[in-house]
N, C-alpha and C positions, 0 to 999 in steps of 0.2 A: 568618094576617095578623099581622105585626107589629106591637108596641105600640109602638114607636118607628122611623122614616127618619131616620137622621146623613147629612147632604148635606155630601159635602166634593169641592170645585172641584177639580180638579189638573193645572196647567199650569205645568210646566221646575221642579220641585221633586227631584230626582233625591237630594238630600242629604238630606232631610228624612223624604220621603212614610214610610218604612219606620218610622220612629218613632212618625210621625202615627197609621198605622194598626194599628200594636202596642197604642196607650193609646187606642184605642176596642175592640180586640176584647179589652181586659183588663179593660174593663167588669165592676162587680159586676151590675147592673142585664145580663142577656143577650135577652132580647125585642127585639131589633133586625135592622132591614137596613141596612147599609153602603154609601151607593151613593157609587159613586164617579164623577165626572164629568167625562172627558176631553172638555178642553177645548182638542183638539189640539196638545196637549205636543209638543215636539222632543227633548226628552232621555230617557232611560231612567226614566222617572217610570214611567209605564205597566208596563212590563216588571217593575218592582218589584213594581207593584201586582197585579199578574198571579201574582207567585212565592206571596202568600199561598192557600190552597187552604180559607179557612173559606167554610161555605156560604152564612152573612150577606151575605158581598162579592160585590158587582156591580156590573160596570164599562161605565157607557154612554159610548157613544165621539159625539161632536159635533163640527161646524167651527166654529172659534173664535168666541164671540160674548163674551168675556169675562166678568169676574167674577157679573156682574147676569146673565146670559143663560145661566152654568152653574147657579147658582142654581134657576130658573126651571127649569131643565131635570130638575133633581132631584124641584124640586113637583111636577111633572106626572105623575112615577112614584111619586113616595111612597105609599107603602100605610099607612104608622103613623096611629096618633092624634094622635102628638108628631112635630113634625120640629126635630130638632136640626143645626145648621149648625158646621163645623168646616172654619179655614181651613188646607193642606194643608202649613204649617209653624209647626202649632202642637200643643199638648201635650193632654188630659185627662188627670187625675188619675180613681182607679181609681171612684170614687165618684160621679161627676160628674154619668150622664145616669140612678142611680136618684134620686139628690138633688130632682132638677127633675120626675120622673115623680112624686113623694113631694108637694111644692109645687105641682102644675098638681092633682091627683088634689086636693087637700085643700084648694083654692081654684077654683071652677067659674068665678067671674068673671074671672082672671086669662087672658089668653090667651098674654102674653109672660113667661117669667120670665127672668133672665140671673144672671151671678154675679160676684165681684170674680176679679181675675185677677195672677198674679202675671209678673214680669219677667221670662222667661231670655235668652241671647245667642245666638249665632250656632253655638255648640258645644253650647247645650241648660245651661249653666251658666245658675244663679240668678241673678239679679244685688241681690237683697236691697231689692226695693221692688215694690211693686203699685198695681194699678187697685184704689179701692176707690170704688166709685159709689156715690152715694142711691139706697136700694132700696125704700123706701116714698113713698108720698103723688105718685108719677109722673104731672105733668100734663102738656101739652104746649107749654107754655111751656118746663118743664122739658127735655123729650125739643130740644127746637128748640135751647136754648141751652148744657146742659150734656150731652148724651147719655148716659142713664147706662147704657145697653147697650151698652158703653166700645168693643167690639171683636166681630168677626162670627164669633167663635169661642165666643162666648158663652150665646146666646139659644137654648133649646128652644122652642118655638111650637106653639099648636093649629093643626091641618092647616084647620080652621073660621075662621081666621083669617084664612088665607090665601084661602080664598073669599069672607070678606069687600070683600076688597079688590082682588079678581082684576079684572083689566080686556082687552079684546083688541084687539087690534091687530095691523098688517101693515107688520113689521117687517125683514123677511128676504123676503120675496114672497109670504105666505100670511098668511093669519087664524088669529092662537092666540091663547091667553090664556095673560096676564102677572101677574106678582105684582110684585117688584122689578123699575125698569124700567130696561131693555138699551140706552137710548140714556147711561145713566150709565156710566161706567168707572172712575169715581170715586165716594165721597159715596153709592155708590147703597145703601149701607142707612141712613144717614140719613134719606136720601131716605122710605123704605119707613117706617121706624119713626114718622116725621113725620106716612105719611099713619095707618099704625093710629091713632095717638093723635089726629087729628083727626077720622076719615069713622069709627071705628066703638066700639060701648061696651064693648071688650077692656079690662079693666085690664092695664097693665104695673107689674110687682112681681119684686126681686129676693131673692136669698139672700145673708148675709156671705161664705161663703164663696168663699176663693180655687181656684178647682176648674178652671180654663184657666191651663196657662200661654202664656202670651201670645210671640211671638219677637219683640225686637226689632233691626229690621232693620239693620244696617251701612252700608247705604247711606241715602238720602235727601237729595240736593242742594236746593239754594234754588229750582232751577228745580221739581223735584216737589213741594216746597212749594207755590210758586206756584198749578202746575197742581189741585192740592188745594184752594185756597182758591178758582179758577176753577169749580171743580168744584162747591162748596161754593154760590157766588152763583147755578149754577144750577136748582140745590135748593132754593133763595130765592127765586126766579123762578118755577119751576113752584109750589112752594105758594102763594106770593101769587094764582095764576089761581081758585083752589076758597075760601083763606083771605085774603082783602085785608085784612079788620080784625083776625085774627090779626098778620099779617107786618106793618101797619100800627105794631102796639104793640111789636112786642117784635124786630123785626129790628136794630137798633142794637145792643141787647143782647147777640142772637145774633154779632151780626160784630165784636163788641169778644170775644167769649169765644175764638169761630173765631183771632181772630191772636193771642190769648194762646197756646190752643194751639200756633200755629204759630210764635212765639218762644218757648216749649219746648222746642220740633222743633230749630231752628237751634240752642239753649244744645247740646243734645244733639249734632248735629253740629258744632260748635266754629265754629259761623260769627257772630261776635261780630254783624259790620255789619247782618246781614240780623234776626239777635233783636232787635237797638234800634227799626231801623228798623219792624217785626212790633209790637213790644211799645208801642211809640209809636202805630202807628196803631190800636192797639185801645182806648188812653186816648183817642182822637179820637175814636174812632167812639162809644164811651160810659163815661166817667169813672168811672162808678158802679160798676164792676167792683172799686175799691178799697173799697169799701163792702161789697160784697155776699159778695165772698171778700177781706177785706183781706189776709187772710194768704202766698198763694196767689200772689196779683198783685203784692205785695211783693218775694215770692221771685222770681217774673220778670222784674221791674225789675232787683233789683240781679244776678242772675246775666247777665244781657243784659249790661249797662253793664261787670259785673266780667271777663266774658271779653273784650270789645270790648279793652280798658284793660291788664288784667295781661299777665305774661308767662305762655307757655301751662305752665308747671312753678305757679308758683304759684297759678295758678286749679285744675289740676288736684288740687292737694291739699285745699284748700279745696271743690271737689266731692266727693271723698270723703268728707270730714268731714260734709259735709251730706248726702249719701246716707246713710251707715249710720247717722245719727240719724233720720232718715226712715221709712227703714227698719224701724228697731227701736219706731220710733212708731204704726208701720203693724201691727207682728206684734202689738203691745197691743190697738189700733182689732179686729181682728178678731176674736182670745181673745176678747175683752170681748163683742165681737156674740154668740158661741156660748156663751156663759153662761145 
């Protein structure tokens, strides 16, 4: 039996998968199964996935139920203690899944651990900035407003965890049981890390370092914004049904952070109108966000306003500028953690 299941989804990844699965079977940590989750891809994803011949990989082939529902499909065969989740154009670093075996082993209350992650693009280039989350003292006020399990390429998980939390339902025409739930297609780890942190007494706790690189995507229009933040209010929704006086206190909070985030999103896609309009209604929804990260919501203000306003050459260099200071802010914030 393996000590660890890496669940990694893969649907029209055809550029990527062969990377993905290079920097899981270059693992130092080798007690693993690889499963991979055809989640009826159209492109040559599969076929790639196929040309590798290590005995860890193993490829369950499924009709598409998306991201939540590959997911799910992985738990059901996992055999490890650890289930590690890896999205199928993203990176590990060689270190990664002994790191979190190392941290679950030498904390028994912990159930979730996750890690900071770094930026590359569309070519697997750095882009010289990272996720760096709060890895201690994770409440779920926290988990609700600032996620610090930044990204689904992150979190190794006890398999007991997920039994915690298991629920069943008939979904597809039969009775199975679910972990993350399949009617999301968005938001649905959210969703999922929401309920650990409320329904069970799993600690969630992280490591500094940056051991996923994370891809970020090229595309991302206003409308997938949107639909993210739709996605988002539903996850808002279903918790209020189990947490009323939870979502009661702190969902204002949560939905002012929600569209900071998503005027981010837009500064990053260069779409001036749609960042103001994002980064406005999240001062509406709860002002105290300058309070609580001044720093943070400051820089969202004015890069919103400053790309809406300049011309796209002068904004552009003035982004640079404040990237590689960031940057270079960020490679300290971490050394400093691993001291």
């Amino acid at each position: 039996m393996p000590r660890v299941s890496v669940i990694m989804p893969v649907y029209n990844v055809e550029k990527y998968i062969a990377e993905t699965i290079s920097s899981v079977l270059a693992q130092t940590f080798t007690d693993f199964e690889l499963l991979i989750i055809d989640d009826e891809s159209k492109d040559r994803s599969i076929e790639i996935c196929e040309s590798f011949t290590d005995q860890r990989v193993k490829i369950i082939h499924q009709k598409n139920r998306g991201l939540a529902g590959a997911r799910n499909t992985g738990i059901r065969h996992a055999q490890g203690e650890y289930l590690a989740f890896l999205d199928s154009d993203d990176v590990w670093l060689p270190s990664k899944i002994q790191m979190h075996v190392l941290h679950l082993d030498s904390n028994p209350l912990v159930g979730v651990s996750f890690c900071s992650s770094e930026f590359i693009d569309d070519d697997s280039n750095p882009l010289g900035n990272f996720q760096i989350p709060q890895t201690k003292n994770i409440t779920p006020e926290l988990v609700l407003c600032r996620n610090p399990i930044s990204n689904g390429s992150v979190p190794v998980i006890r398999k007991s965890v997920f039994t915690d939390i298991e629920f069943t339902a008939n979904f597809y025409g039969t009775d199975e049981k679910f972990y993350f739930d399949d009617r999301f297609r968005q938001s649905e780890d959210i969703e999922c890390w929401i309920r650990i942190a409320l329904t069970t007494k799993w600690q969630i706790e992280g490591i500094p370092d940056a051991l996923t690189l994370y891809r970020v995507n090229s595309g991302g229009l206003s409308a997938n914004m949107m639909k993210q933040l739709d996605s988002w209010e539903k996850v808002i929704a279903k918790t209020r049904k189990y947490a009323p006086k939870f979502i009661a206190k702190w969902e204002s909070l949560a939905r002012a952070y929600q569209l900071r985030y998503l005027s981010r999103r837009a500064v990053r896609n260069k779409d001036g109108k749609a960042a103001v309009q994002l980064v406005n209604r999240a001062l509406a929804s709860n002002w105290k966000i300058l309070i609580y990260e001044p720093r943070r919501s400051l820089i969202t203000i004015v890069a919103a306003y400053l790309i809406w306003i300049l011309p796209r050459s002068l904004y552009n260099g003035i982004e640079n500028f404040a990237l590689k200071l960031t940057g270079d802010s960020q490679r300290k914030e971490i050394a400093k953690s691993n001291k």
